[in-house]
N, C-alpha and C positions, 0 to 999 in steps of 0.2 A: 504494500500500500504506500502510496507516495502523497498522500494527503488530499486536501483542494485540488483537483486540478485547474483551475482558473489562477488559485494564488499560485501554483506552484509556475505555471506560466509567465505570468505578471513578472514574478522572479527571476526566472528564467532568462526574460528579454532585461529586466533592467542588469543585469550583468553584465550581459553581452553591449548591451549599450553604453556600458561604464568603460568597455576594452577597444569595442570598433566601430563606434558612432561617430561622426564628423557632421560638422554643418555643413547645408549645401553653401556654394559659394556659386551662384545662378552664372554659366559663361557659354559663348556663343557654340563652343563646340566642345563636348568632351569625349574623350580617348579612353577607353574600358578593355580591360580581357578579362578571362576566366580563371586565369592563374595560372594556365597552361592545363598539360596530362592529369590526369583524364576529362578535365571537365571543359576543356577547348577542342576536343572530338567532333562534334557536330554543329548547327546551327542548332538545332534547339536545345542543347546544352547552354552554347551560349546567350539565351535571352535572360538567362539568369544573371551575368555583368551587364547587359543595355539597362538593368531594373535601377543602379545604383545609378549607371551616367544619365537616365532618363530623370532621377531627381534635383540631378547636376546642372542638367544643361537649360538656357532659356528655349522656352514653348517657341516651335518653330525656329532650332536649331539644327545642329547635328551632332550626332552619336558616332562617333567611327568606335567600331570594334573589331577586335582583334582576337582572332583565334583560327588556329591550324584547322579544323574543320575536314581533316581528310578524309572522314566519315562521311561526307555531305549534309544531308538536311536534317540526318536522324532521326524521321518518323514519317512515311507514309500519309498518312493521315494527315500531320503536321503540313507537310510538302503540298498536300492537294486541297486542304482546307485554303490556303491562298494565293497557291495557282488560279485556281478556278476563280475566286471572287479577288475584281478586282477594284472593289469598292470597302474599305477599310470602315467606315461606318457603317455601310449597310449588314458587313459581318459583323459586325460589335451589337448591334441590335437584335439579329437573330441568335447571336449568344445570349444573350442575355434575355429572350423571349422562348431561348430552350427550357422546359421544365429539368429538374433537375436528376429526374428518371432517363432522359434520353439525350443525357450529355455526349457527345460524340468524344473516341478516343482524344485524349491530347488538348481535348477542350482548354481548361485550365491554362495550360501553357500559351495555347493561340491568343484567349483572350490577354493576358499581358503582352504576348508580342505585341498584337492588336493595338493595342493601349498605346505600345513605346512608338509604332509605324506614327500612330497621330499624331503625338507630341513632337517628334526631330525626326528628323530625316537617318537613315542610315546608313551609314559606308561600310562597308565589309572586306574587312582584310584578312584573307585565307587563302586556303588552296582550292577551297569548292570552287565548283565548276561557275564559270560566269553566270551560264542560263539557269541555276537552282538559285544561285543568290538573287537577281532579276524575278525569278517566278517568286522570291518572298516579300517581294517590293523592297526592297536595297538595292544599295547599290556597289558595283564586285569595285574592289582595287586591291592589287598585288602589293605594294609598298605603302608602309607610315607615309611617306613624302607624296606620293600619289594622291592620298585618302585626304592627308591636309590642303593639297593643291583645291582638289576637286568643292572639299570643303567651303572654302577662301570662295572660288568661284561661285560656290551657290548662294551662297551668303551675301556675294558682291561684297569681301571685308577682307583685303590682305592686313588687316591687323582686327581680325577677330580675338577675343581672346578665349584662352585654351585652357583647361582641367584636363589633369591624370589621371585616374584609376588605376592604379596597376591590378589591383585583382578586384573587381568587383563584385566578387561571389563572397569575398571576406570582410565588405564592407557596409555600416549601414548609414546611408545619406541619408539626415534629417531634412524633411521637409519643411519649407520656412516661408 
């Protein structure tokens, strides 16, 4: 028996926020990975570091992330949920008008991608294949220098300014 479970939760998080909470510090684009092996294997591993620089970054930014990805998309389902719909609201409504009995696989996860596509824009720095990154609405770049290039230009801001992340799966940005 581990007690409460809600205090023990409450607990739980305020610890962890005691060791890896940071304020956000709102900037035009921030730069996230997963920390690398294993958890930079696929895209949908990595929507898990977009969560920390999606708190980071100003609304209607961008997100570059960074992860080997040699796996590609890492979920079937994942992959075709936004292949297919290339309307990022209109899948966020129908998530969210799914009852909770007929969640489709990977649900969960789509709807935060979902969520981070709305907020910033995102650059994809991996090995996946261009047309998987493309099919998840990102956008592919081979080099950090590329991803900030591309960045700069979407923004129209060679002096946007920039946030780190180095692992953003270890990280928790307060929202502010």
């Amino acid at each position: 028996m581990a007690g409460d479970v809600d205090k023990a939760h409450l607990e739980g998080a305020n610890f962890l926020a005691s060791r890896c909470r940071v304020a956000a510090s709102k900037s035009d684009i921030v730069i996230s990975t997963n920390g690398g092996y294993p958890l930079d294997q696929n895209i949908y591993q990595a929507v898990k570091g977009m969560t920390a620089a999606e708190a980071a970054v100003k609304k209607g930014g961008v997100i570059i992330m960074l992860a080997r990805s040699n796996d590609g998309h890492g979920g079937e389902m994942f992959h075709k949920t936004f292949k297919e719909e290339k309307n990022l609201k209109r899948l966020q409504a129908k998530f969210a008008a799914t009852p909770k009995e007929d969640t489709i696989i990977d649900q969960w996860q789509s709807q935060i991608f979902a969520r981070v596509l709305q907020h910033a824009k995102v650059i994809y720095v991996s090995e996946a294949c261009d047309e998987i990154v493309r099919d998840l609405h990102m956008t592919p770049a081979k080099t950090l220098d590329e991803a900030v290039r591309l960045a700069e230009d979407f923004l129209d801001n060679p002096q946007a300014s920039i946030t780190a992340i180095t692992d953003g799966v270890a990280v928790m940005v307060a929202q502010g």
